[in-house]
N, CA, C and O atoms as a Maestro MAE file, in Angstrom:
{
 s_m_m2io_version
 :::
 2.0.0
}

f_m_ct {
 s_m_title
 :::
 protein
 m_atom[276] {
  # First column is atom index #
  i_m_mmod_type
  r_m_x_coord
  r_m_y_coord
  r_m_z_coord
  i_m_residue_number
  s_m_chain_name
  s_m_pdb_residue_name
  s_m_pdb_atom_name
  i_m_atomic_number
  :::
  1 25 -3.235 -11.398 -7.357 1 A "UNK " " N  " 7
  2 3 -4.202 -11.094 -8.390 1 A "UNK " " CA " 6
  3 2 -3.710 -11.628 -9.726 1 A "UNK " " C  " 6
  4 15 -2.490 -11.679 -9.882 1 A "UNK " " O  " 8
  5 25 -4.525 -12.041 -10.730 2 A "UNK " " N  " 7
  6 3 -4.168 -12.803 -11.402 2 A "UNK " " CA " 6
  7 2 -5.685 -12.787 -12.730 2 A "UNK " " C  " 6
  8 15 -6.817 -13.169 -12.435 2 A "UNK " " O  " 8
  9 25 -5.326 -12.315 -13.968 3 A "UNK " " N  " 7
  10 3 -6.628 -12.641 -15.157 3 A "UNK " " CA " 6
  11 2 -7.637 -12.002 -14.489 3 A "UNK " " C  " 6
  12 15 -8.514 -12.858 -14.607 3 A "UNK " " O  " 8
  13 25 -8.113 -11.158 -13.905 4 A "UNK " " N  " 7
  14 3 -9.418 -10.901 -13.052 4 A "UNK " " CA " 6
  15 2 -9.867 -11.399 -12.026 4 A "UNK " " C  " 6
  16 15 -11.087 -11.392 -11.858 4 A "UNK " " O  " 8
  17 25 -9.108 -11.897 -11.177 5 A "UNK " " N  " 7
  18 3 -9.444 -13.031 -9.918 5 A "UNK " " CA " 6
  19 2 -8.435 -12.369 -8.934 5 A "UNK " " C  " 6
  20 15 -7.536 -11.588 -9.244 5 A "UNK " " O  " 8
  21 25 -8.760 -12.839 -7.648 6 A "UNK " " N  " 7
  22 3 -7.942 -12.529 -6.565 6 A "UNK " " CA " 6
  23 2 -8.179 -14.088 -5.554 6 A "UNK " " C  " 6
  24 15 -9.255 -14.308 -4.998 6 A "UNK " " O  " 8
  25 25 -7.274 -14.820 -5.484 7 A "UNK " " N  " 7
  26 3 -6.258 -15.711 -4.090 7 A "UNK " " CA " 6
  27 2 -5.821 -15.512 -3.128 7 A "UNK " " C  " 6
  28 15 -4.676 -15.088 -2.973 7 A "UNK " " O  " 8
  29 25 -6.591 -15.759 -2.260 8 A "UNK " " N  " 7
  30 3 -5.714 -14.698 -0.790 8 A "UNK " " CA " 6
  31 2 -4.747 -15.985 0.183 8 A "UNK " " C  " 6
  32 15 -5.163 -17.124 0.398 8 A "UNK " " O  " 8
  33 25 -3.602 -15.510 0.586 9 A "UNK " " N  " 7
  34 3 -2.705 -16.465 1.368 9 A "UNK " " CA " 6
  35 2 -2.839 -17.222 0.436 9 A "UNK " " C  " 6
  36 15 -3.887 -17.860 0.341 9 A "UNK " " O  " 8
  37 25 -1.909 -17.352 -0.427 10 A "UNK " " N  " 7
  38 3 -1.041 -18.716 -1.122 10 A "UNK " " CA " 6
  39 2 -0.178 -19.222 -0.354 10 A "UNK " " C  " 6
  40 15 0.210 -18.494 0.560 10 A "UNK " " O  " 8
  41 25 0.309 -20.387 -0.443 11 A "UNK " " N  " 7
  42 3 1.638 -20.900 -0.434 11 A "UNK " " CA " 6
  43 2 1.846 -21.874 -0.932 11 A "UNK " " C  " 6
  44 15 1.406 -22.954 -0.539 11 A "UNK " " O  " 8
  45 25 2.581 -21.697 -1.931 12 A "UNK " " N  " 7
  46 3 3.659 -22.705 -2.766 12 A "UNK " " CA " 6
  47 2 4.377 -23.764 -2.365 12 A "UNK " " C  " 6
  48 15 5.173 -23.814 -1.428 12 A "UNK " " O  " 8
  49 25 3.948 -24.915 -3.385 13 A "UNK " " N  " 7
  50 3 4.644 -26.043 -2.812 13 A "UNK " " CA " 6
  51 2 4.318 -26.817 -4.347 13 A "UNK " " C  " 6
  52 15 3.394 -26.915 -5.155 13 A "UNK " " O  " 8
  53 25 5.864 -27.328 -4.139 14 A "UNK " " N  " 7
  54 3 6.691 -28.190 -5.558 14 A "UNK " " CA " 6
  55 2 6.239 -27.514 -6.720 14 A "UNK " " C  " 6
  56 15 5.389 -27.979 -7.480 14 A "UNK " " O  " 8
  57 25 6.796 -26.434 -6.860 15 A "UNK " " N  " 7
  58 3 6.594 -25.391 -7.856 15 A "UNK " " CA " 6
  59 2 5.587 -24.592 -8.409 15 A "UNK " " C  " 6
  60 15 5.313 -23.685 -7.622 15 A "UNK " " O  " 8
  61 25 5.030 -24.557 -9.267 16 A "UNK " " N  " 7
  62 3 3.991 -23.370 -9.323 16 A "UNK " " CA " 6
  63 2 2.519 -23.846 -8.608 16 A "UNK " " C  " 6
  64 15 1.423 -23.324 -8.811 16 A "UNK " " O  " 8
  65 25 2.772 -24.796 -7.866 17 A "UNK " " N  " 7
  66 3 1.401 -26.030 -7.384 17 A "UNK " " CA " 6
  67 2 1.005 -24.926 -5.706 17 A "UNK " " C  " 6
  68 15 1.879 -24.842 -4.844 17 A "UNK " " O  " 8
  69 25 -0.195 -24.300 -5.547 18 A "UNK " " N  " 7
  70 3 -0.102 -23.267 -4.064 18 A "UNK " " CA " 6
  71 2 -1.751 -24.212 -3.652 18 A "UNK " " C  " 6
  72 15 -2.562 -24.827 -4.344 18 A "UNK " " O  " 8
  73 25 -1.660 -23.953 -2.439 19 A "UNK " " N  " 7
  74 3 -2.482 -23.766 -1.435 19 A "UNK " " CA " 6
  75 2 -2.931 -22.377 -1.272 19 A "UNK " " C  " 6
  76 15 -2.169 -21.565 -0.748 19 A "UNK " " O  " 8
  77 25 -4.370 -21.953 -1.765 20 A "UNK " " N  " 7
  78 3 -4.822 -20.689 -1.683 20 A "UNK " " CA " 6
  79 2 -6.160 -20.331 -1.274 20 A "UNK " " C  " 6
  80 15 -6.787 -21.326 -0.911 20 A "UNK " " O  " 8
  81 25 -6.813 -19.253 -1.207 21 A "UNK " " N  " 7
  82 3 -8.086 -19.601 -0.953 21 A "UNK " " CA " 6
  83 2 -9.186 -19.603 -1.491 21 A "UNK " " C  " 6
  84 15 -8.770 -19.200 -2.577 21 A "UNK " " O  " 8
  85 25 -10.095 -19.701 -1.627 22 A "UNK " " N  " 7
  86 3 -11.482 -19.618 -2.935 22 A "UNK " " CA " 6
  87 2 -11.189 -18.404 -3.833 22 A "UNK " " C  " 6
  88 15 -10.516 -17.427 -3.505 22 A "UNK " " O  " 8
  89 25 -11.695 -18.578 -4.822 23 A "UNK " " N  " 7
  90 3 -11.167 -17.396 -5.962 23 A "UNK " " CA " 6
  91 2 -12.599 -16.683 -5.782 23 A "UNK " " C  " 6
  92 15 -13.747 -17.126 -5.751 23 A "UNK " " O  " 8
  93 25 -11.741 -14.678 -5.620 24 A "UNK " " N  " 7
  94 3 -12.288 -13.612 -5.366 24 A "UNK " " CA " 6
  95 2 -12.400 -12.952 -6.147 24 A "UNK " " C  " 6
  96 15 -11.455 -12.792 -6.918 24 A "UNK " " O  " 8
  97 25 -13.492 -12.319 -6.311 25 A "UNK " " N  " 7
  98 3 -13.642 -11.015 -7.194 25 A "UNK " " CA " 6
  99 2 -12.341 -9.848 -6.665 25 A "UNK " " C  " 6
  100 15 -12.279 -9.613 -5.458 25 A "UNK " " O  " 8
  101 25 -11.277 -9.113 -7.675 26 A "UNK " " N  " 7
  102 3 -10.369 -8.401 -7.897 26 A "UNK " " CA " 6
  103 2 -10.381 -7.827 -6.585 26 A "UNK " " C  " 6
  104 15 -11.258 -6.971 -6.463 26 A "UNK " " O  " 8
  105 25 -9.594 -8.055 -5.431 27 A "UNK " " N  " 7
  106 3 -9.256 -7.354 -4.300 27 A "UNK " " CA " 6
  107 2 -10.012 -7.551 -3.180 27 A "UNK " " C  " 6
  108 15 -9.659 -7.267 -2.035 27 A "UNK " " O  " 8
  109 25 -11.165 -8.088 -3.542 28 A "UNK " " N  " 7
  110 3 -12.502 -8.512 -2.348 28 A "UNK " " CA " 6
  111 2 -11.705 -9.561 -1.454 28 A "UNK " " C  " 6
  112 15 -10.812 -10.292 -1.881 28 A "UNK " " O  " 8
  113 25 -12.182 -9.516 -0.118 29 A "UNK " " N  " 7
  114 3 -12.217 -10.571 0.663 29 A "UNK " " CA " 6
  115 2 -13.744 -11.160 1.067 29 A "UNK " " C  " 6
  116 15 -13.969 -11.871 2.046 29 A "UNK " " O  " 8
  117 25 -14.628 -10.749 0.196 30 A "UNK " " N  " 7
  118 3 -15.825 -11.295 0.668 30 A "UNK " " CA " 6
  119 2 -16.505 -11.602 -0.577 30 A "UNK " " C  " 6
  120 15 -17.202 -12.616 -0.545 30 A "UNK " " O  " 8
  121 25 -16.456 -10.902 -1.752 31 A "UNK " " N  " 7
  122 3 -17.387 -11.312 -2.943 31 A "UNK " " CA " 6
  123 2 -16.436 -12.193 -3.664 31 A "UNK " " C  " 6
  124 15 -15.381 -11.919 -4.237 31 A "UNK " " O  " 8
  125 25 -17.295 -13.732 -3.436 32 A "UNK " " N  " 7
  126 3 -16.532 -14.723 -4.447 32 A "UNK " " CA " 6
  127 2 -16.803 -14.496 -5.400 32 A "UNK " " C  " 6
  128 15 -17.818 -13.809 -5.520 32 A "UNK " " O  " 8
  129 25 -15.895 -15.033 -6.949 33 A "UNK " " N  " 7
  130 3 -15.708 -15.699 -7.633 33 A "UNK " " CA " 6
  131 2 -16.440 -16.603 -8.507 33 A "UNK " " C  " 6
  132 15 -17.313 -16.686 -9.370 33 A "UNK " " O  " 8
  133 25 -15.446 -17.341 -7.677 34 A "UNK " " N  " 7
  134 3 -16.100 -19.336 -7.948 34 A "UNK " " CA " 6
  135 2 -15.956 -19.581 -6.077 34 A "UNK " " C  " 6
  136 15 -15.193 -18.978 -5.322 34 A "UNK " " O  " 8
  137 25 -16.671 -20.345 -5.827 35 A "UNK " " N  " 7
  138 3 -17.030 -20.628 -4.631 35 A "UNK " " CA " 6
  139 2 -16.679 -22.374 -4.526 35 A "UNK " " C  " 6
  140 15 -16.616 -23.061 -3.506 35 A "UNK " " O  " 8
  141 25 -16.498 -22.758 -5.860 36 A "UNK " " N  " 7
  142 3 -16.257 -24.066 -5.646 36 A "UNK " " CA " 6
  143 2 -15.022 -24.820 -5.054 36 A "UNK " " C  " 6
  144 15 -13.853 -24.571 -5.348 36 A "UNK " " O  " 8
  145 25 -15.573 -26.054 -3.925 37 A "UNK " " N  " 7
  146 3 -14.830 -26.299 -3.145 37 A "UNK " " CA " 6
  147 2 -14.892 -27.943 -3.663 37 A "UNK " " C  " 6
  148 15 -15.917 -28.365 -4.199 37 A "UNK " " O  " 8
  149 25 -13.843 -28.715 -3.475 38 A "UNK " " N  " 7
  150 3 -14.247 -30.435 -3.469 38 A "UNK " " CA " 6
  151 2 -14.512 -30.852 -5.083 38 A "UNK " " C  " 6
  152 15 -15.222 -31.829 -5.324 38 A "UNK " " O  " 8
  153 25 -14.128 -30.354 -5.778 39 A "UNK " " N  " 7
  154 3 -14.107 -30.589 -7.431 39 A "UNK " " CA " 6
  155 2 -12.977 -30.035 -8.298 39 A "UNK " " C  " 6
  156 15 -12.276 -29.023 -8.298 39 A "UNK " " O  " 8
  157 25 -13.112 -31.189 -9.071 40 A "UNK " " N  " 7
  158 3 -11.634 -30.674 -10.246 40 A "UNK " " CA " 6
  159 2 -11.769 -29.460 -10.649 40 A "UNK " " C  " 6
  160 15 -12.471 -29.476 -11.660 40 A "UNK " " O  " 8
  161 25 -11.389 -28.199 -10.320 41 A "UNK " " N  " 7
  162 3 -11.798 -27.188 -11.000 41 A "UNK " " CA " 6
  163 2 -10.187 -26.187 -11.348 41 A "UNK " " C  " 6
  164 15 -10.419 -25.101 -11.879 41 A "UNK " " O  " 8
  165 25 -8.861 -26.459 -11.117 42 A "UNK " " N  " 7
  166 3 -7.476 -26.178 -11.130 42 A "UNK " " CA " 6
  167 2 -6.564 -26.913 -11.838 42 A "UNK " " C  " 6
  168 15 -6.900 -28.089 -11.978 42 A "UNK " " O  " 8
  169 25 -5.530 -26.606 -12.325 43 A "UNK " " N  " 7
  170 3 -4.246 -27.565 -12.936 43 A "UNK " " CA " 6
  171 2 -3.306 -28.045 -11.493 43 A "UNK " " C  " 6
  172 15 -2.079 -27.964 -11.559 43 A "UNK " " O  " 8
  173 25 -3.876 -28.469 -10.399 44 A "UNK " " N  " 7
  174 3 -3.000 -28.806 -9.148 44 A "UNK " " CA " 6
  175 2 -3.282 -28.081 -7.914 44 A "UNK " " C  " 6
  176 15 -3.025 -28.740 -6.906 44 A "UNK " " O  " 8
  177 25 -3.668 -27.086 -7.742 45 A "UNK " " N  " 7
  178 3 -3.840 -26.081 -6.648 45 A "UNK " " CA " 6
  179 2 -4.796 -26.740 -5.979 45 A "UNK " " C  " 6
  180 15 -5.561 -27.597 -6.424 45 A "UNK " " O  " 8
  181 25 -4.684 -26.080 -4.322 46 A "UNK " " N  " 7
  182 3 -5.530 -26.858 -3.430 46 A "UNK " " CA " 6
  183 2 -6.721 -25.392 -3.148 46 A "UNK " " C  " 6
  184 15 -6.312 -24.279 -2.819 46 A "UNK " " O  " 8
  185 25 -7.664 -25.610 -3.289 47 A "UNK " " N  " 7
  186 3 -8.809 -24.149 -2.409 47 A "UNK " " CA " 6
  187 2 -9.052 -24.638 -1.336 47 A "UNK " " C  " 6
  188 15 -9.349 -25.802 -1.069 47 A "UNK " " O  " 8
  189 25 -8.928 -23.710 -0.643 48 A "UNK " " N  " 7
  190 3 -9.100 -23.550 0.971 48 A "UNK " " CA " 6
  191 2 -9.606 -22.424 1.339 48 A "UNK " " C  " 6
  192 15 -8.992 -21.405 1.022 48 A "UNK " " O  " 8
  193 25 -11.094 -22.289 2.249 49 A "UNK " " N  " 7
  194 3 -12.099 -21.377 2.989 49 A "UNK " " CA " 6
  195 2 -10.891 -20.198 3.212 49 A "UNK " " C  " 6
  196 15 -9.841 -20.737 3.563 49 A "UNK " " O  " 8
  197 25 -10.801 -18.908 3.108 50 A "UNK " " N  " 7
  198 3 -10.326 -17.877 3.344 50 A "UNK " " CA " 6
  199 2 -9.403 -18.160 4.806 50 A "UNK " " C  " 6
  200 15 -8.196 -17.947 4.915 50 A "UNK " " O  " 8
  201 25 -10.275 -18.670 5.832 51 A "UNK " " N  " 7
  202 3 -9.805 -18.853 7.434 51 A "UNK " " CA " 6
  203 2 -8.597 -19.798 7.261 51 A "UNK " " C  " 6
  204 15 -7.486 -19.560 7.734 51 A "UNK " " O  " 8
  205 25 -8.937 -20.962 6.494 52 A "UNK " " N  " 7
  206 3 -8.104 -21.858 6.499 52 A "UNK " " CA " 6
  207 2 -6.617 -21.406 5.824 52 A "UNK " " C  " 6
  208 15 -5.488 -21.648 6.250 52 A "UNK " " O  " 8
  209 25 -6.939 -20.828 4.890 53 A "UNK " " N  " 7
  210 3 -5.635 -20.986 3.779 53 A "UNK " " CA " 6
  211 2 -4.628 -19.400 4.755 53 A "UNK " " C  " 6
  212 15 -3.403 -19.289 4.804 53 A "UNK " " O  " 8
  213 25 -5.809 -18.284 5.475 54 A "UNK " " N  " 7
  214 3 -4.582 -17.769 6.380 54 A "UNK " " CA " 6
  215 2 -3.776 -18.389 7.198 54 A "UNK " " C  " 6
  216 15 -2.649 -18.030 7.536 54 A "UNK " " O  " 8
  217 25 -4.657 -19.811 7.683 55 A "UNK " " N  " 7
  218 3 -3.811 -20.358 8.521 55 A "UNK " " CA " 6
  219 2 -2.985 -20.942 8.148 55 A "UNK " " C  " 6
  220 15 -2.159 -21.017 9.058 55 A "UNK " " O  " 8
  221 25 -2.668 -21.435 7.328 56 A "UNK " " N  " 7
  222 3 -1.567 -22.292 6.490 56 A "UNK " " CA " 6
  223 2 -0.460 -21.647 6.031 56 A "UNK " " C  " 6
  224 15 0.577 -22.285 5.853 56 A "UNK " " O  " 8
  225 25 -0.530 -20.294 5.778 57 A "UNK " " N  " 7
  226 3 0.220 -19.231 5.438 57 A "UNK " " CA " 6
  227 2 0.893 -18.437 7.027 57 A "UNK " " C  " 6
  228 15 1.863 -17.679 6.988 57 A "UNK " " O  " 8
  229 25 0.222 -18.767 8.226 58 A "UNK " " N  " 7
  230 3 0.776 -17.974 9.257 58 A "UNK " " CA " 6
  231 2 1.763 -18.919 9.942 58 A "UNK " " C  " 6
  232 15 2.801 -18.611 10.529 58 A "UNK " " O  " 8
  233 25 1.062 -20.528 9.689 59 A "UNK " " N  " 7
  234 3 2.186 -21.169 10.499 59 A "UNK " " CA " 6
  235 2 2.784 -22.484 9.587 59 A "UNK " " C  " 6
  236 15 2.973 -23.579 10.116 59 A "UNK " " O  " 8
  237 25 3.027 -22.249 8.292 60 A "UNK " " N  " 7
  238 3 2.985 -23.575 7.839 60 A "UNK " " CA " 6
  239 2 4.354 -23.011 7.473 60 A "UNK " " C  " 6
  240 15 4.231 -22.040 6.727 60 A "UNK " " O  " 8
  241 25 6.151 -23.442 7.884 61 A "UNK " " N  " 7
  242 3 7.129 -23.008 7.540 61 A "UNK " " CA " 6
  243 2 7.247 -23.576 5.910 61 A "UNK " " C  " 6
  244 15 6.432 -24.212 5.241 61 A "UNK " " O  " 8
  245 25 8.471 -23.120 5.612 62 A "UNK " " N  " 7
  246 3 8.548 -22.709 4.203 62 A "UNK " " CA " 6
  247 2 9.360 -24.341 4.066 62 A "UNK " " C  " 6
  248 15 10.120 -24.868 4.878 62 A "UNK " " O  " 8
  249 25 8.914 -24.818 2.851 63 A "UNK " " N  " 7
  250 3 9.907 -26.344 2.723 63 A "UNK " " CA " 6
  251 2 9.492 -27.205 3.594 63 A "UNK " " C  " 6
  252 15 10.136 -28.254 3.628 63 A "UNK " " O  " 8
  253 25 8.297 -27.060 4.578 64 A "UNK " " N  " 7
  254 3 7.327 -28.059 4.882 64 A "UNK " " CA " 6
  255 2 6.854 -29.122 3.850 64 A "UNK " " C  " 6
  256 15 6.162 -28.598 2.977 64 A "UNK " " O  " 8
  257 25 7.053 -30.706 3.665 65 A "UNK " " N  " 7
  258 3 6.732 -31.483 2.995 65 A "UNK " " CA " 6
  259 2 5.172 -31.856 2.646 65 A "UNK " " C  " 6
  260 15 4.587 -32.470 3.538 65 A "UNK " " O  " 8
  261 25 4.816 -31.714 2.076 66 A "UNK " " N  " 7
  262 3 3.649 -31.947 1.371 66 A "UNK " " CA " 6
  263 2 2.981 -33.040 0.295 66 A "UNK " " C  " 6
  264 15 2.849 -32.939 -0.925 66 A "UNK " " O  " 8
  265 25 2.666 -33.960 1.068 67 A "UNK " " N  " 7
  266 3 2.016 -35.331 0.402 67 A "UNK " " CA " 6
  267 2 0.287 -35.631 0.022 67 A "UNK " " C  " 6
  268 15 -0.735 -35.833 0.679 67 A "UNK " " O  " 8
  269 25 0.547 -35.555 -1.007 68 A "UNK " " N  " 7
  270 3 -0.785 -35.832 -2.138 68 A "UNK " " CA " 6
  271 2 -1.279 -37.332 -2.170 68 A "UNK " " C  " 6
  272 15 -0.731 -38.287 -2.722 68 A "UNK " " O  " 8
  273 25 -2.451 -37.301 -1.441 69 A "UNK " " N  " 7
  274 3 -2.914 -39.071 -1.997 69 A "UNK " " CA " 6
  275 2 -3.672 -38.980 -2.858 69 A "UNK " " C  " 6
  276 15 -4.126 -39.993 -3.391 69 A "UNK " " O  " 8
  :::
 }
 m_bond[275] {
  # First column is bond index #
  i_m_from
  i_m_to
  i_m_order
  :::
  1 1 2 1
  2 2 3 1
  3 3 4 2
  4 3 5 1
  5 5 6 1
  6 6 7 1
  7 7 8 2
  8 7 9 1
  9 9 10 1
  10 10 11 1
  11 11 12 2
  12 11 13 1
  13 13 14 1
  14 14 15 1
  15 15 16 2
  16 15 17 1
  17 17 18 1
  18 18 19 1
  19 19 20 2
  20 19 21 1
  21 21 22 1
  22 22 23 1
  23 23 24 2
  24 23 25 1
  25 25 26 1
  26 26 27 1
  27 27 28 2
  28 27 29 1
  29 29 30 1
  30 30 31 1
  31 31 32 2
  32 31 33 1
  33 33 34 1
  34 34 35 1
  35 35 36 2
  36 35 37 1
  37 37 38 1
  38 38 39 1
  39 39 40 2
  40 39 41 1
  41 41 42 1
  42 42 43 1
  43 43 44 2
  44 43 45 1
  45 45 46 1
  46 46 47 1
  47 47 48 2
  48 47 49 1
  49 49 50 1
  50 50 51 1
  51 51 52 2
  52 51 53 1
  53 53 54 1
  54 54 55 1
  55 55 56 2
  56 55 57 1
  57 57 58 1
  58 58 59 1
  59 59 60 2
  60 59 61 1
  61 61 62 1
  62 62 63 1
  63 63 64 2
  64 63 65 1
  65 65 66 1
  66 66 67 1
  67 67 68 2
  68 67 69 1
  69 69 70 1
  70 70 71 1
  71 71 72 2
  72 71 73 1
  73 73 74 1
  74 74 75 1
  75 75 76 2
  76 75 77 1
  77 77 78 1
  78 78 79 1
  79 79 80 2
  80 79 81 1
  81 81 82 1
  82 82 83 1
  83 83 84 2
  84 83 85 1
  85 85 86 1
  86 86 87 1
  87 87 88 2
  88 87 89 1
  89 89 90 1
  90 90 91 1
  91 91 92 2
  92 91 93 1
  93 93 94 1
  94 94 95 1
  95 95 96 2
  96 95 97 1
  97 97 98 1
  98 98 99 1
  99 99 100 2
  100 99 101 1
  101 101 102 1
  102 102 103 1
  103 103 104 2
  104 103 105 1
  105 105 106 1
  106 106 107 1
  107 107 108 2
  108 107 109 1
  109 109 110 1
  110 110 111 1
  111 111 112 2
  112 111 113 1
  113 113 114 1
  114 114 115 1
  115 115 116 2
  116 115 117 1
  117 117 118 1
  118 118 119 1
  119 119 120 2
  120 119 121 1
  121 121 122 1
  122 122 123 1
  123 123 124 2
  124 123 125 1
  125 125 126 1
  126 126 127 1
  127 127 128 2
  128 127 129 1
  129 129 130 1
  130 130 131 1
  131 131 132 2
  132 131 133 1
  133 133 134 1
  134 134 135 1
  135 135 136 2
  136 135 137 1
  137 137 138 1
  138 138 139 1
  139 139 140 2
  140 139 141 1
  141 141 142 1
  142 142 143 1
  143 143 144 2
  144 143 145 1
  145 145 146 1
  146 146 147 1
  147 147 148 2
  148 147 149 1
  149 149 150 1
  150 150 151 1
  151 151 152 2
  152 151 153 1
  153 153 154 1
  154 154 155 1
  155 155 156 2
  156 155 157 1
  157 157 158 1
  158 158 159 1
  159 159 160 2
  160 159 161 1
  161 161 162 1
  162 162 163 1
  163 163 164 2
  164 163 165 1
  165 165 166 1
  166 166 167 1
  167 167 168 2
  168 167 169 1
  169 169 170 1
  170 170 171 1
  171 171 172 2
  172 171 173 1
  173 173 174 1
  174 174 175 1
  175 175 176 2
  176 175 177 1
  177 177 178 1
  178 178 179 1
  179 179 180 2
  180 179 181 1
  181 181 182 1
  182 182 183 1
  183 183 184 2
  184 183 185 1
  185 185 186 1
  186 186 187 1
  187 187 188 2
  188 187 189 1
  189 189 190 1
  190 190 191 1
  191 191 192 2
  192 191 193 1
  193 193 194 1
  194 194 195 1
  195 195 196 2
  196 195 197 1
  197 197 198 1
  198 198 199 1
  199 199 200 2
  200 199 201 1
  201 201 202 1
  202 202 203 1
  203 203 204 2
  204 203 205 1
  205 205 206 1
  206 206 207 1
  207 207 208 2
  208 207 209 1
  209 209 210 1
  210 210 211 1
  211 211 212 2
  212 211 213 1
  213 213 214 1
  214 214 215 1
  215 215 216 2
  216 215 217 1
  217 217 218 1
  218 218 219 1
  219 219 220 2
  220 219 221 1
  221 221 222 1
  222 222 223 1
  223 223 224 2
  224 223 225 1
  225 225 226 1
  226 226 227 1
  227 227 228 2
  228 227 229 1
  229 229 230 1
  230 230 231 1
  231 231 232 2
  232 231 233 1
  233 233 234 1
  234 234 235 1
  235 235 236 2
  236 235 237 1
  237 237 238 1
  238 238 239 1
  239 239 240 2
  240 239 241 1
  241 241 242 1
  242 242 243 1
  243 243 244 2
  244 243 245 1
  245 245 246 1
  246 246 247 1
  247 247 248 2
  248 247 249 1
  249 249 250 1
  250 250 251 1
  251 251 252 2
  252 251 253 1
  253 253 254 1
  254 254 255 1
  255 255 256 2
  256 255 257 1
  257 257 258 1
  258 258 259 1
  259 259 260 2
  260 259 261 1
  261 261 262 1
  262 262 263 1
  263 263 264 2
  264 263 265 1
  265 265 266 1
  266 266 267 1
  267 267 268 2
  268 267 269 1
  269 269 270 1
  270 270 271 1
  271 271 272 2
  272 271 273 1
  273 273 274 1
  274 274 275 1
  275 275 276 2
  :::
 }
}
């Protein structure tokens, strides 16, 4: 939680830069936010569908390399 928003399953990669999931209204897992997906809308962070970004968080080990095109 974070300014009035909630990120569910982060994970961090090359410093404060996470993989998280659509931004939530304070504690919700169902009432978005911002819903926006596929647009500049962050300083680096990736949004990812709720499903996705658990999955990235259940099996993606820690210090897994991560390349940006």
């Amino acid at each position: 939680e974070d300014e009035g928003y909630t990120c569910w399953w982060w994970v961090s990669w090359n410093g404060p830069y996470l993989f998280h999931s659509q931004v939530y209204n304070i504690g919700s897992m169902t009432s978005l936010q911002d819903a926006s997906m596929g647009v500049n809308v962050s300083h680096g962070c990736v949004r990812l569908y709720i499903d996705n970004a658990k999955w990235l968080y259940d099996n993606i080990p820690s210090g897994t390399k991560v390349f940006v095109y």
